[in-house]
C-alpha positions in Angstrom: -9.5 -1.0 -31.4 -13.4 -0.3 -30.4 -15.7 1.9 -31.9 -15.5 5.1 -29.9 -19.4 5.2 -29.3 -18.3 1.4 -27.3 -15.4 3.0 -25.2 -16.6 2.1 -21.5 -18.1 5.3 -19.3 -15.0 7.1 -17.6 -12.0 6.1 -20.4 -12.2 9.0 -21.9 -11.5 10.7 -18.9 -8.6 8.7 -17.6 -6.9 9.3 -20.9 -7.4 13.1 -21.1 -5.9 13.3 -17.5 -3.0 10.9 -18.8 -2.4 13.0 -21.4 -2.4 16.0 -20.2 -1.0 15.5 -16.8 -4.3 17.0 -15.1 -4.2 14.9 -12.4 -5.7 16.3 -8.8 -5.3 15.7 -5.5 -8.7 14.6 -5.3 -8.1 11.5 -7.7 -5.3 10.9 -5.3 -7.8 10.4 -2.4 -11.0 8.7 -5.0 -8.2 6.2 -5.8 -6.8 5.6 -2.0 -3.4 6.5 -2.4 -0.5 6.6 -0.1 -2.7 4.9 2.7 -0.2 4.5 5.4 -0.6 7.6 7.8 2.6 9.2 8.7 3.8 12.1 10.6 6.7 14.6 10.1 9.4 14.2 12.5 12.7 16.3 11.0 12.4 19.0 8.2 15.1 20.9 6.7 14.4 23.0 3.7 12.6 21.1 1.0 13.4 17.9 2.4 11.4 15.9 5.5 11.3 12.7 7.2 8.6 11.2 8.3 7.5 8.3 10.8 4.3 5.6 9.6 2.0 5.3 12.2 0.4 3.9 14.1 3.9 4.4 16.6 4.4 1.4 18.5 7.5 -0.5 19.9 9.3 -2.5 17.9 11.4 -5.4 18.7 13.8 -4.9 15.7 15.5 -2.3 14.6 14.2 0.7 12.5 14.3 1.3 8.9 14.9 4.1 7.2 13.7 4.2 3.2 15.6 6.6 1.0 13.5 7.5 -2.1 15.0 8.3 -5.3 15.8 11.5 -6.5 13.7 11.9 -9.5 10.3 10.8 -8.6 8.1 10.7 -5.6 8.1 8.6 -2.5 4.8 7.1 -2.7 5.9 4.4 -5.1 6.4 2.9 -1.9 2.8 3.8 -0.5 1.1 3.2 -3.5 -2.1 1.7 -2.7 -3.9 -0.5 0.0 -2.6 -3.7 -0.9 0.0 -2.8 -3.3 2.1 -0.7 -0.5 5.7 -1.9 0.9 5.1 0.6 3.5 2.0 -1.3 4.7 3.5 -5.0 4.0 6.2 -3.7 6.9 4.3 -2.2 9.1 2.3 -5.4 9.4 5.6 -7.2 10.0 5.9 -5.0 13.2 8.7 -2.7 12.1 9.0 1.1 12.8 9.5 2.5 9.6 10.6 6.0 8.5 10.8 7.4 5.2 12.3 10.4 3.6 10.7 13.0 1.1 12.9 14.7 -0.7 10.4 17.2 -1.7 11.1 20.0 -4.5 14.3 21.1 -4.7 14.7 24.6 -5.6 17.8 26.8 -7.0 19.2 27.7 -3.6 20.0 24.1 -3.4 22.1 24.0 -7.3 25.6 23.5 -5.4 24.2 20.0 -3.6 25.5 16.8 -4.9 25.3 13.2 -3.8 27.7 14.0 -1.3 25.5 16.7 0.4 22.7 14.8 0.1 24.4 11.2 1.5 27.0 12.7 4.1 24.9 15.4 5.5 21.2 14.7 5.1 21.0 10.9 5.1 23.0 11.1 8.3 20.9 13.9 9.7 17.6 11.2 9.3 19.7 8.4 10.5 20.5 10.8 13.5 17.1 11.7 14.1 15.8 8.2 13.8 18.2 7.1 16.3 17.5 10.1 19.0 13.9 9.4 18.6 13.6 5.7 19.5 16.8 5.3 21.0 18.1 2.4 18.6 22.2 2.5 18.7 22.1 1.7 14.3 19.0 1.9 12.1 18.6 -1.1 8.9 19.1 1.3 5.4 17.2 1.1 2.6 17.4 3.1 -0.8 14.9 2.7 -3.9 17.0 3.5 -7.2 19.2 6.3 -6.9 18.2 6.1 -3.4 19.8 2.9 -3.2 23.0 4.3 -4.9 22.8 7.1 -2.1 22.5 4.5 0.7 25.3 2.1 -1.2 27.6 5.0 -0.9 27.0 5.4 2.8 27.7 2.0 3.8 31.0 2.1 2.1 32.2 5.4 4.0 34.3 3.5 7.1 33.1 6.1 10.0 28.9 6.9 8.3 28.7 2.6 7.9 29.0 2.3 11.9 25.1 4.1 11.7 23.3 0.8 9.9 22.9 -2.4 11.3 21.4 -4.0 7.7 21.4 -2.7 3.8 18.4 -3.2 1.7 19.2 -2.4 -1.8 15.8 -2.1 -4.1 16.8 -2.0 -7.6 19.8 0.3 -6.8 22.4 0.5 -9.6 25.9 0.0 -8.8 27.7 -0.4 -11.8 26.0 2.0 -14.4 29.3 1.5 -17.0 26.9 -0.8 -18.8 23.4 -0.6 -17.5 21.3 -0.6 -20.3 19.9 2.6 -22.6 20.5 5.2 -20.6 24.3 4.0 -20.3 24.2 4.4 -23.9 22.4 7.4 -24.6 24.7 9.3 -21.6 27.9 7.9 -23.3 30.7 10.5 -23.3 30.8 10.2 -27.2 27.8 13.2 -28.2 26.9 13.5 -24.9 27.9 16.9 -23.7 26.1 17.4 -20.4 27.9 20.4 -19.2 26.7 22.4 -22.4 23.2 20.5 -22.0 22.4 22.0 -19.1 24.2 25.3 -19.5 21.2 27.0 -19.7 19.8 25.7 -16.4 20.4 27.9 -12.9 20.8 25.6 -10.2 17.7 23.6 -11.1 17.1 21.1 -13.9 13.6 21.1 -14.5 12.1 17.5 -14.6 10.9 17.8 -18.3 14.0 18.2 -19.3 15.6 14.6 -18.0 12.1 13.2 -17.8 11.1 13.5 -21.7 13.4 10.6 -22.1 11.9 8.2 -19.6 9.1 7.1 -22.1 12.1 5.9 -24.6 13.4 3.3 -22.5 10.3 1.2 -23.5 8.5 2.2 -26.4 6.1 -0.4 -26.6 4.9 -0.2 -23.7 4.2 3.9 -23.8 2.3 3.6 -27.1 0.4 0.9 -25.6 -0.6 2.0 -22.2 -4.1 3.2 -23.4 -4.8 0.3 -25.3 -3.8 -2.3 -22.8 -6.1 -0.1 -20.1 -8.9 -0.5 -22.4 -8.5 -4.1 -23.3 -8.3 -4.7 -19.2 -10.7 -1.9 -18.4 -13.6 -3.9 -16.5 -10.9 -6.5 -14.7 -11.5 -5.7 -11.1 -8.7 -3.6 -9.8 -7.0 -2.6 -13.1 -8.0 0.2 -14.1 -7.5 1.5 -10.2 -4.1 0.3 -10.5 -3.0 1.7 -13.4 -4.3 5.3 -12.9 -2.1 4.9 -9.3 0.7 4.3 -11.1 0.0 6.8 -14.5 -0.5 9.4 -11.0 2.8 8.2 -9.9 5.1 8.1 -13.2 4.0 11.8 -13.9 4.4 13.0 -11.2 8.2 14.0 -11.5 10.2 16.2 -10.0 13.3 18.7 -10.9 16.9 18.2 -10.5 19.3 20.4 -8.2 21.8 20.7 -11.0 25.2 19.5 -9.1 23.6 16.4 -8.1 22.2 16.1 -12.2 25.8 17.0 -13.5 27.3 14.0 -11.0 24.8 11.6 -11.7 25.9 11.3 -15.7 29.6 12.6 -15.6 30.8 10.6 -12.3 28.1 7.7 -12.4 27.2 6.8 -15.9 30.0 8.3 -17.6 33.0 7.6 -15.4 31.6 4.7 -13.1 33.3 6.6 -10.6 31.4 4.7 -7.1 32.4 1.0 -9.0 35.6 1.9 -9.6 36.3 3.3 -5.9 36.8 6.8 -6.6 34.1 8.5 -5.6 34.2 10.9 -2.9 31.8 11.2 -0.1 32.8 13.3 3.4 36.6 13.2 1.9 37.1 9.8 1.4 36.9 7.4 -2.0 34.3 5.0 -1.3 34.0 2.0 -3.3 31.1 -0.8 -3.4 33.7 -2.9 -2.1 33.6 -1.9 0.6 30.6 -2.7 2.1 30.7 -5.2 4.9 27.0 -4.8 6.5 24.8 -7.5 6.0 22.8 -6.6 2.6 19.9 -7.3 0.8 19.5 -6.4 -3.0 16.4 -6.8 -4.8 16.4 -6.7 -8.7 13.6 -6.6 -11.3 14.9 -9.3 -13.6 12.6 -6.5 -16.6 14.0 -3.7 -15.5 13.9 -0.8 -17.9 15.9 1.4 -16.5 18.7 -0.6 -15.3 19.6 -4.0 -16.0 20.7 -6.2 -13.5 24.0 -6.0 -14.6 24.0 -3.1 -12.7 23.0 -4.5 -9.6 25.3 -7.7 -9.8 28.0 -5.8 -8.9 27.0 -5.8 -5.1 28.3 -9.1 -5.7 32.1 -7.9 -5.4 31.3 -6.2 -2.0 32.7 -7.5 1.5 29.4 -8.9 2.8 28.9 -10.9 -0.6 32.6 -12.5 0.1 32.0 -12.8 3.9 28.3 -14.7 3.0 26.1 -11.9 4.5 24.8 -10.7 1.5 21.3 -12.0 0.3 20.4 -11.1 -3.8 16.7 -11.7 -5.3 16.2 -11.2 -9.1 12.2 -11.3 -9.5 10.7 -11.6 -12.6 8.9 -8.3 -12.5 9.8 -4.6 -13.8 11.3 -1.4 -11.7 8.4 -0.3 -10.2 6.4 -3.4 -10.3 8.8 -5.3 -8.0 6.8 -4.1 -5.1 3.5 -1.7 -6.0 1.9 -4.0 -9.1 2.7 -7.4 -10.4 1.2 -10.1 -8.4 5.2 -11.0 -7.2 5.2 -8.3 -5.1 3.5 -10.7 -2.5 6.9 -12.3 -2.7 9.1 -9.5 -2.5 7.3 -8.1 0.4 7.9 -11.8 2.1 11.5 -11.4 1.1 12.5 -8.2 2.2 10.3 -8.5 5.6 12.2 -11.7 6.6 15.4 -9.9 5.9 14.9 -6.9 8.2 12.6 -8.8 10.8 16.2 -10.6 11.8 17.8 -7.4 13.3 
């Protein structure tokens, strides 16, 4: 490590702000962030979707991203260059996104199915009434792309999407890596975890845990930003995405409790018991024509938990397409230089509807 009199002008700085998670809005803007413009069109409560500009008419049909949960959207906007929302605007697609926002205790009782049967279908709705496509191409990042796997395995909410893009979107979570493990019914008593918690789980809680999942990396990050400090780009880069990973956000606690009892703990979606709008919904049911993207170093999930799109309807029927890039979770599309290739990937996929 260098003397600390060498440490380059500013790195001090960054890693106080790291630390202490003193991030502003105005080192948001010094850095460029989230530089697609986009416009509300739908709100309700803490949630909104919103439409990328410029508006224009599309010849294919529009897409609708579904975030995850448990971080922000603008993994997907990271930066100019680095932004999936930017690589698919330029492919001359009309692109929508939703922001979950911050959930707050009103909204304790909502689970996956509130959030899949009635708000995802309240976006698709609205993206359909607004430029008068008949079905809309779905995507989902993580959880999000459990959320949208779940509605295009419902028989009547599937007749809304034309096209699935799955983006590292765990399926089968009865073996998915750590957090499979650490959530194991055996010492794992989530109902008594939580008890404390009124209708929120605050992000701290289920977030301290994140860091775990890859140790070396977190006790390196400072080190490798100094040893890469004067590459161009790097160190813009890396504060984008040290914005981005602490910028997390809280837990309606239904949604919390389903997430380890009925997805990592009972697998309930792979098995096909599951319930969303009163029916069992099963990944094997899905019949639209899919696209899943895994990171082949994934931390959070492996792509064991992805594979399992591979026992769907459109994998048998030859309509499903499956990428493993050699990249990480977030990387896939906002970092590592094979996010050129993703972007190529999934624009060719949803430029053929």
């Amino acid at each position: 490590m260098k003397e600390a009199k060498e440490l380059p002008e500013g790195y001090r700085e960054i890693v106080s702000k790291s630390v202490m998670k003193q991030y502003s809005q105005a080192d948001r803007q010094r850095l460029g962030m989230e530089p697609t413009e986009k416009v509300a069109v739908f709100r309700q409560g803490c949630w909104t979707v919103y439409r990328c500009l410029p508006e224009k008419k599309s010849k294919h049909l529009p897409v609708l991203i579904v975030p995850s949960l448990i971080n922000r959207n603008y993994i997907m906007d990271l930066l100019p260059g680095h932004s999936l929302l930017e690589a698919l605007k330029k492919a001359g697609l009309d692109v929508f996104l939703i922001d979950w926002g911050t959930p707050d205790s009103g909204m304790g009782n909502c689970g996956f199915d509130t959030y899949v049967s009635k708000y995802i279908k309240r976006a698709i709705r609205h993206v359909k009434k607004i430029t008068g496509a008949a079905k809309v191409q779905l995507a989902g990042q993580c959880i999000g792309g459990l959320m949208v796997a779940l509605y295009a395995a419902h028989p009547e909410l599937k007749k809304d999407i034309a096209t699935l893009f799955l983006l590292t979107a765990p399926i089968d979570l009865g073996d998915s890596g750590l957090l499979s493990k650490w959530t194991s019914v055996e010492g794992f008593d989530i109902e008594k975890m939580t008890s404390p918690f009124q209708g929120i789980v605050p992000a701290d809680f289920f977030h301290a845990s994140f860091p775990l999942l890859d140790t070396k990396k977190q006790l390196g990050k400072y080190r490798t930003l100094l040893e890469n400090y004067e590459m161009p780009g790097f160190k813009t880069l890396w504060e984008a995405l040290d914005i981005w990973g602490t910028d997390n956000v809280c837990f309606a606690k239904k949604a919390f409790l389903e997430l380890i009892k009925d997805f990592y703990q009972e697998n309930k979606f792979y098995r096909g018991k599951f319930m969303i709008a009163g029916q069992a919904v099963s990944v094997k049911d899905i019949d639209v024509p899919t696209l899943s993207l895994v990171a082949r170093d994934d931390h959070v999930f492996n792509e064991r938990a992805a594979r399992a799109i591979h026992e769907a309807k459109c994998a048998k029927s030859g309509k499903l397409e499956y990428h493993v890039i050699p990249a990480g979770h977030v990387s896939v599309i906002a970092a590592h230089p094979v996010r050129i290739e993703s972007y190529r990937i999934i624009n060719e996929f949803l430029t053929s509807k």
